[in-house]
N, CA, C and O atoms as a DFTB+ gen file, in Angstrom:
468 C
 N C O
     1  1       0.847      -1.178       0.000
     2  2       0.000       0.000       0.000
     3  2       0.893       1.242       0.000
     4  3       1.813       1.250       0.817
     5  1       0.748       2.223      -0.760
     6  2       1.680       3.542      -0.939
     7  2       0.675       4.363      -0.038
     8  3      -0.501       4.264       0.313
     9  1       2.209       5.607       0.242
    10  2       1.329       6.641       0.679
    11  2       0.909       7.710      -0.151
    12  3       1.394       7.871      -1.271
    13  1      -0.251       8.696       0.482
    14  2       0.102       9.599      -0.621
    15  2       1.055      10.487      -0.316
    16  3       1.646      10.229       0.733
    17  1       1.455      11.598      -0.974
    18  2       2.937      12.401      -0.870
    19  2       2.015      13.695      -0.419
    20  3       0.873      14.003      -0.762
    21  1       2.963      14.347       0.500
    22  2       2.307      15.599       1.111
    23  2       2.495      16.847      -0.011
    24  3       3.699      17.089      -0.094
    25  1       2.063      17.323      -0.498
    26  2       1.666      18.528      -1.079
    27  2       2.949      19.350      -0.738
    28  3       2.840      19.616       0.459
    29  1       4.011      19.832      -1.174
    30  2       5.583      20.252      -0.849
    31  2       5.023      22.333      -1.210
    32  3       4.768      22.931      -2.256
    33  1       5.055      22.736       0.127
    34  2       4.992      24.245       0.104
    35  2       5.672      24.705      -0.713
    36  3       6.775      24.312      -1.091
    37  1       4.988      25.696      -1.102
    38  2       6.286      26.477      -2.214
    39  2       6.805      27.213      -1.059
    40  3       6.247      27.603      -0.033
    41  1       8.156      27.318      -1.529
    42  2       9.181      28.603      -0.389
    43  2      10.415      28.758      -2.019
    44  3      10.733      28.268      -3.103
    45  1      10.788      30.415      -0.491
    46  2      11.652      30.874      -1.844
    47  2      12.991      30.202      -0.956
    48  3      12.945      30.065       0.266
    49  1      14.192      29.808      -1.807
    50  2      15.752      29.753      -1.155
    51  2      16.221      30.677      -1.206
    52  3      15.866      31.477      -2.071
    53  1      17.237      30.988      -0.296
    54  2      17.894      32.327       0.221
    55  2      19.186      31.832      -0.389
    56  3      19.513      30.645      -0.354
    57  1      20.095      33.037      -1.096
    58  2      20.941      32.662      -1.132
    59  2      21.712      33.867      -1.203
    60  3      21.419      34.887      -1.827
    61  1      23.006      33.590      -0.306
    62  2      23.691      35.302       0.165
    63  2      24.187      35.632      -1.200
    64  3      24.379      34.906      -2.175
    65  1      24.378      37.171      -0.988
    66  2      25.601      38.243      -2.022
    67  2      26.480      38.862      -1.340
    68  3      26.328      39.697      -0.448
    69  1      27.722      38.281      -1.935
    70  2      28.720      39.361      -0.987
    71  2      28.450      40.530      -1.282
    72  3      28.189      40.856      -2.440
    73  1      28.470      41.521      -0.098
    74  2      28.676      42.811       0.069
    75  2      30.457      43.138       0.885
    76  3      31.184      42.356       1.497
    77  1      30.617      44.369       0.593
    78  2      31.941      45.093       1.194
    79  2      31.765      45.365       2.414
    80  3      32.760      45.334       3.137
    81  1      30.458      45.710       2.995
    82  2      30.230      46.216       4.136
    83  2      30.337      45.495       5.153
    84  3      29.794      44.397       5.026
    85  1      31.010      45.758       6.473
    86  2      31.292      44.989       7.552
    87  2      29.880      44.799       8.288
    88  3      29.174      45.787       8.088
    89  1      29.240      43.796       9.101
    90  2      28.139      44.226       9.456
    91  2      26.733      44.166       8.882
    92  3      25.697      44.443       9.487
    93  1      26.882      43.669       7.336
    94  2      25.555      43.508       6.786
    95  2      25.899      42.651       5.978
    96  3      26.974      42.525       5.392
    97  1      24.373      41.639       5.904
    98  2      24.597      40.677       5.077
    99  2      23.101      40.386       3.688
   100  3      21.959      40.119       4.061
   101  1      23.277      40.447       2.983
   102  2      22.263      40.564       1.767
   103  2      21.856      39.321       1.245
   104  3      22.870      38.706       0.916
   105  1      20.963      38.750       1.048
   106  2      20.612      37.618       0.355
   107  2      19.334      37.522      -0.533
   108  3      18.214      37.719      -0.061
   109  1      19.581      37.173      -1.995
   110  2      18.683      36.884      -3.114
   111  2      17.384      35.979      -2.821
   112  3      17.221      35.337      -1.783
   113  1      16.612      36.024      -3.754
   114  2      15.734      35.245      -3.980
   115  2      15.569      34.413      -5.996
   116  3      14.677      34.887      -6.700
   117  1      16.147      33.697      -6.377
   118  2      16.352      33.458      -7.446
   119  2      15.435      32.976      -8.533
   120  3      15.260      33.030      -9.750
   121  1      14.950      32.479      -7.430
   122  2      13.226      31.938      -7.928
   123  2      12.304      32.541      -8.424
   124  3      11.423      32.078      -9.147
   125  1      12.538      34.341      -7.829
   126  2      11.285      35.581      -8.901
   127  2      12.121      35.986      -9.712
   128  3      12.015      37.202      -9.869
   129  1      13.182      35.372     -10.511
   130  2      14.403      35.892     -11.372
   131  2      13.325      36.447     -12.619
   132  3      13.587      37.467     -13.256
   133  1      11.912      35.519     -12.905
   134  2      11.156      36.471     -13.953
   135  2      10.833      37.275     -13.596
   136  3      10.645      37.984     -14.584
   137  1      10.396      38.175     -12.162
   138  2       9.865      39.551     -11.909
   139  2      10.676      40.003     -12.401
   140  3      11.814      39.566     -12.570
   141  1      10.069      41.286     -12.822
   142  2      10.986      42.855     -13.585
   143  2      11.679      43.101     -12.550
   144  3      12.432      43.980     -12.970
   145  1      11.932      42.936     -11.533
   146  2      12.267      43.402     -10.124
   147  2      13.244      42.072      -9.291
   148  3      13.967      41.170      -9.714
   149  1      12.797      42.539      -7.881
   150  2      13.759      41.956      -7.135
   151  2      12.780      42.051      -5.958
   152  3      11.878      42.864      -5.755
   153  1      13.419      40.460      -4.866
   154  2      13.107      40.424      -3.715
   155  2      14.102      39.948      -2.835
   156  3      14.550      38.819      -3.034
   157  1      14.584      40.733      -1.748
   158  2      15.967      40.489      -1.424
   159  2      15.457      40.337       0.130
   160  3      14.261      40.484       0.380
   161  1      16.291      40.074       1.043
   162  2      16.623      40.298       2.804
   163  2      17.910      40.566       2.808
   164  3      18.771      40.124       2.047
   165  1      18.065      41.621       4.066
   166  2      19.349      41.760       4.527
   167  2      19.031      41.808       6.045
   168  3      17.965      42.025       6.622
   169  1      20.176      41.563       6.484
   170  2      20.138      42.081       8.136
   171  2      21.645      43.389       8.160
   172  3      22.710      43.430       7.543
   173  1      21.120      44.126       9.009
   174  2      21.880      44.875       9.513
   175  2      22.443      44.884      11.128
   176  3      21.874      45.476      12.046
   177  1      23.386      44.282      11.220
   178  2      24.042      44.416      12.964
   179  2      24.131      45.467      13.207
   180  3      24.050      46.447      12.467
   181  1      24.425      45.349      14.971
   182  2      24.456      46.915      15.683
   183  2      25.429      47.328      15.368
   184  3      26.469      46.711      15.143
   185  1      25.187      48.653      15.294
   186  2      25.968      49.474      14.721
   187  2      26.990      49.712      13.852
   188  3      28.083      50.274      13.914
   189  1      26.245      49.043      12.886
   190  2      26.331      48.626      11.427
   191  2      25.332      49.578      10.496
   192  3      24.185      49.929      10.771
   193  1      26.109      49.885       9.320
   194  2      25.189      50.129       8.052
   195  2      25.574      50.560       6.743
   196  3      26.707      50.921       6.424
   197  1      24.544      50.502       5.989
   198  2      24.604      50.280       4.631
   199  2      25.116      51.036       3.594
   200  3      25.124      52.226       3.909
   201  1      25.466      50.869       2.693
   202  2      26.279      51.977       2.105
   203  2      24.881      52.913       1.326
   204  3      23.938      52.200       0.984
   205  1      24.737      54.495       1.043
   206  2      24.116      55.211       0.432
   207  2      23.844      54.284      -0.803
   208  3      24.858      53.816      -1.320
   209  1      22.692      53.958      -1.334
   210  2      22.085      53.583      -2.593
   211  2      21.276      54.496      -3.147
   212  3      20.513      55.239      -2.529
   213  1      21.495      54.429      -4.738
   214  2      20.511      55.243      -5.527
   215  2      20.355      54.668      -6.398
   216  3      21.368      54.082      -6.779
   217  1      19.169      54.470      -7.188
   218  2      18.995      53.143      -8.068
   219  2      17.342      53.520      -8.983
   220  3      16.369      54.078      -8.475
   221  1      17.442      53.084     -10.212
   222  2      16.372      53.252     -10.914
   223  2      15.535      52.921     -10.970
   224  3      14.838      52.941     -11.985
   225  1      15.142      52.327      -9.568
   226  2      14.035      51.257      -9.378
   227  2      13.263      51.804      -8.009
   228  3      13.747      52.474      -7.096
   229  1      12.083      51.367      -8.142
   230  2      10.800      51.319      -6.955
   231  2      10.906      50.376      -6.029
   232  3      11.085      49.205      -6.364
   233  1      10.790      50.827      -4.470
   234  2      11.795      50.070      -3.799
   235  2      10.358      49.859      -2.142
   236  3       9.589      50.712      -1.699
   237  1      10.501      48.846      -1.834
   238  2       9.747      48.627      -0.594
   239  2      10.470      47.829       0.645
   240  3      10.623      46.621       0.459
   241  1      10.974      48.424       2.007
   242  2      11.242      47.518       2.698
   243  2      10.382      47.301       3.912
   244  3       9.709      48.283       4.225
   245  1      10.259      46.258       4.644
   246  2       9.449      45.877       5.797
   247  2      10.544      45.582       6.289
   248  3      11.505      44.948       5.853
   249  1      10.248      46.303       7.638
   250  2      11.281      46.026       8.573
   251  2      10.496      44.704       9.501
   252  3       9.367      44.713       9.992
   253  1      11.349      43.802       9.525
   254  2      10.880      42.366      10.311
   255  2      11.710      42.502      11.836
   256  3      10.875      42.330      12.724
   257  1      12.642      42.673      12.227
   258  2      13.250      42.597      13.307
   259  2      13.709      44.390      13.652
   260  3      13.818      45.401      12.957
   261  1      13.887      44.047      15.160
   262  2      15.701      45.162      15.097
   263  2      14.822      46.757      14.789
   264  3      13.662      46.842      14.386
   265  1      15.832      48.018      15.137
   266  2      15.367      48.960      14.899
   267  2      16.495      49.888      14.870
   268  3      17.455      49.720      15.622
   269  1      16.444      50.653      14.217
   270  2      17.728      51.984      13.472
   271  2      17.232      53.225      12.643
   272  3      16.064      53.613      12.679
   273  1      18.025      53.695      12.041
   274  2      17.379      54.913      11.198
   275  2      17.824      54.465       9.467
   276  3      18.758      53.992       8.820
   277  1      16.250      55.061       9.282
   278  2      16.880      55.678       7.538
   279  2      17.447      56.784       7.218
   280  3      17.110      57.691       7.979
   281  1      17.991      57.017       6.610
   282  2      18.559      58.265       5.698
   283  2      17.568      58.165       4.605
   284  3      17.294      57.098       4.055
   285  1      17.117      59.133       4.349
   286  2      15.900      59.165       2.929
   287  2      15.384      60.656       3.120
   288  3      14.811      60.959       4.166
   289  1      15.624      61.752       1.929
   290  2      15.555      62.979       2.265
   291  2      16.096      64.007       3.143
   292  3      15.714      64.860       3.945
   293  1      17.207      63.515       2.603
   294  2      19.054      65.012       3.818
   295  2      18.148      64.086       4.906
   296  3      17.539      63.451       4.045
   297  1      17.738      63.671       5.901
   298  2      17.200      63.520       6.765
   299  2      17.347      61.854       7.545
   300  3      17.091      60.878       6.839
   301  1      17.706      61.678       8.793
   302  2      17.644      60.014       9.334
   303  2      16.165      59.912      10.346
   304  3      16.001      60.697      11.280
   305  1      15.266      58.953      10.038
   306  2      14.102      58.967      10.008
   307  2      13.979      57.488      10.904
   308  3      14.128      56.430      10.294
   309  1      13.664      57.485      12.556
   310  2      13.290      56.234      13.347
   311  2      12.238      55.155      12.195
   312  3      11.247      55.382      11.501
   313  1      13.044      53.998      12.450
   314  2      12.156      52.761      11.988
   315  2      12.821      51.671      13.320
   316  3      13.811      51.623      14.050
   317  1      11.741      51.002      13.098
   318  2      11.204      49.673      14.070
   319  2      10.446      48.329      13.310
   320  3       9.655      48.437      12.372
   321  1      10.929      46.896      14.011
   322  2       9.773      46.392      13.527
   323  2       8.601      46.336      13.344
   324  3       7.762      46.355      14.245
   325  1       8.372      46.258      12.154
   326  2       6.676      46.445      11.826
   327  2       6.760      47.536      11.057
   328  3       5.722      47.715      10.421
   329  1       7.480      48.226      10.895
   330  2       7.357      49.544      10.130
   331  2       7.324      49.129       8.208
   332  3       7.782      47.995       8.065
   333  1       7.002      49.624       7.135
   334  2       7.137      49.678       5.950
   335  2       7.046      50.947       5.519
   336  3       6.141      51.738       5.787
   337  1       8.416      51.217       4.547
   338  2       9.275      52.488       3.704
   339  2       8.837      52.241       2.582
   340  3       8.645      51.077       2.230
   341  1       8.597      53.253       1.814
   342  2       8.571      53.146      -0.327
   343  2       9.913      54.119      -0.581
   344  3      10.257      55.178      -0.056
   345  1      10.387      53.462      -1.399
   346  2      10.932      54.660      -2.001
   347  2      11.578      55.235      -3.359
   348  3      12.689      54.793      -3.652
   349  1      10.939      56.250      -4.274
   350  2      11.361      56.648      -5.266
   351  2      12.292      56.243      -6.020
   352  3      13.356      55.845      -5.545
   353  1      12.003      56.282      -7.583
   354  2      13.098      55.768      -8.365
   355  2      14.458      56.919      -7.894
   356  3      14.104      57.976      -7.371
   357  1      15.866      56.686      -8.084
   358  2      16.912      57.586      -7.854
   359  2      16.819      58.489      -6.601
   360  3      17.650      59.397      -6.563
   361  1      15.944      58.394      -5.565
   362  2      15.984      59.041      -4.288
   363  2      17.491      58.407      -3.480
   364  3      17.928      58.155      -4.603
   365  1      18.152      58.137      -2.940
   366  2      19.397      58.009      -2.355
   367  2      18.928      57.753      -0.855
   368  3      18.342      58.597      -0.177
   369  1      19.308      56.316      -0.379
   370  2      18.583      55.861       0.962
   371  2      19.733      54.873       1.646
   372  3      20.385      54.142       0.900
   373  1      19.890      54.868       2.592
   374  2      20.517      53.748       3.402
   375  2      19.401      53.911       4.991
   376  3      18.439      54.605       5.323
   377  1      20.521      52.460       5.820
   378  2      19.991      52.212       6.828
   379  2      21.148      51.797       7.764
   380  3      22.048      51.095       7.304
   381  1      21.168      52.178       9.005
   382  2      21.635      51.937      10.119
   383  2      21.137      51.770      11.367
   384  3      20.166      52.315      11.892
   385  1      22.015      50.834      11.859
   386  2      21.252      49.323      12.713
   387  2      21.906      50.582      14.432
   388  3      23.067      50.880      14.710
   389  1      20.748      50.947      15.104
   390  2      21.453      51.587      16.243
   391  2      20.720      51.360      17.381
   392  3      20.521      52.052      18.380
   393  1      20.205      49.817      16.914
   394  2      19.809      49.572      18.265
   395  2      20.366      48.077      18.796
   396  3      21.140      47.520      18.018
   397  1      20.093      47.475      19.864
   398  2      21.243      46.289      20.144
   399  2      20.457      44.812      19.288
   400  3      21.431      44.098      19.048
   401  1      19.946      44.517      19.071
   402  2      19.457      43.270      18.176
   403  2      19.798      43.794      16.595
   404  3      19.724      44.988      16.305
   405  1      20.160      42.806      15.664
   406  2      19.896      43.036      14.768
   407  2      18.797      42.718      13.695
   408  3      17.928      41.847      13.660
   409  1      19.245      44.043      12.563
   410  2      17.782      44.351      12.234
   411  2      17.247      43.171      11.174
   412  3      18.063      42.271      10.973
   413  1      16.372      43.106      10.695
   414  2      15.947      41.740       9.401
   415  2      14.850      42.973       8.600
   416  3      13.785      43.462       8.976
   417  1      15.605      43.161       7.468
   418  2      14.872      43.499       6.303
   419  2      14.620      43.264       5.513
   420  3      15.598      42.961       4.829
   421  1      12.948      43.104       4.582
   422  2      13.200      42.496       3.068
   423  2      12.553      43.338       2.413
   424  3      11.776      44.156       2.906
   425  1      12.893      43.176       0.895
   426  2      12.679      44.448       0.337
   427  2      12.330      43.931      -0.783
   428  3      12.679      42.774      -1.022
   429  1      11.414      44.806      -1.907
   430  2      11.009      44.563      -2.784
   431  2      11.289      45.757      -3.825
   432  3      11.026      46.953      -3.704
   433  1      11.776      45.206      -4.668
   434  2      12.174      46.375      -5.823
   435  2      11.316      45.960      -7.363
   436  3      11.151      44.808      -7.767
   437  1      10.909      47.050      -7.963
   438  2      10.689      46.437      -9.409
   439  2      11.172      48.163     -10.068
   440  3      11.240      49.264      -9.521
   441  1      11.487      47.583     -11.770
   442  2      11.631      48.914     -12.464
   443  2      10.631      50.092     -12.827
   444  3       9.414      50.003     -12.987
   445  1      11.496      51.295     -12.927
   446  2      10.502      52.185     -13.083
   447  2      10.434      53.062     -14.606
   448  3      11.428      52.894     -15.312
   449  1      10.000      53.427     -14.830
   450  2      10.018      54.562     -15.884
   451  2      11.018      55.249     -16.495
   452  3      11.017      55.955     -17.503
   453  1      12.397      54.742     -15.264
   454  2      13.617      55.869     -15.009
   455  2      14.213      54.463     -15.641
   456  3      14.806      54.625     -16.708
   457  1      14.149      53.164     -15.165
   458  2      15.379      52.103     -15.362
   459  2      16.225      52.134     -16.479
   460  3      17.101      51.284     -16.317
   461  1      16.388      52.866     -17.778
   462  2      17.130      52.789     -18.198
   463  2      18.147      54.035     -18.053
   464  3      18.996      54.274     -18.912
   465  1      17.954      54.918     -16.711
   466  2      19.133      55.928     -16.437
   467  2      20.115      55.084     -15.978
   468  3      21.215      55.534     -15.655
């Protein structure tokens, strides 16, 4: 007598990108490689952070863990878990981890209007 086979969840695999930055670690999702876009996680350690990005793309992060500031508009702006950021094609944004847990972010990018600057 066979069994039947359990129904296998879809999940995405994580798989890291080196970055330069001490303190943060970035990882892909390869599996939405057909979205126009991107779905990434990073974590940021304490007192740790990211290098300034500016990029031609429409950008969403949810902060899952951990809490620090954005830079987004001359300005560093409190985020916490639970919080969600948008942000503009070519606006210029980072993040730093300044509180003692570290932070878990994932982010969603797709192209914009601008992507071929």
């Amino acid at each position: 007598m066979s069994t039947p086979l359990e129904p296998s969840a879809p999940h995405l695999r994580a798989e890291p990108i080196a970055v330069p930055d001490t303190g943060v670690e970035l990882f892909a999702y390869p599996e939405v490689a057909g979205f126009p876009g991107g779905f990434q996680y990073f974590e940021v350690q304490p007192g740790a952070e990211t290098p300034l990005d500016r990029h031609a793309s429409l950008e969403v992060w949810t902060i899952q863990a951990g809490a620090g500031e954005l830079y987004f508009a001359d300005a560093w702006h409190p985020l916490k878990a639970g919080d969600c950021v948008h942000f503009p094609a070519l606006e210029p944004h980072r993040m730093r981890n300044s509180g003692a847990q570290p932070m878990r972010i994932f982010a969603l990018w797709w192209r914009s209007e601008h992507a071929a600057l």
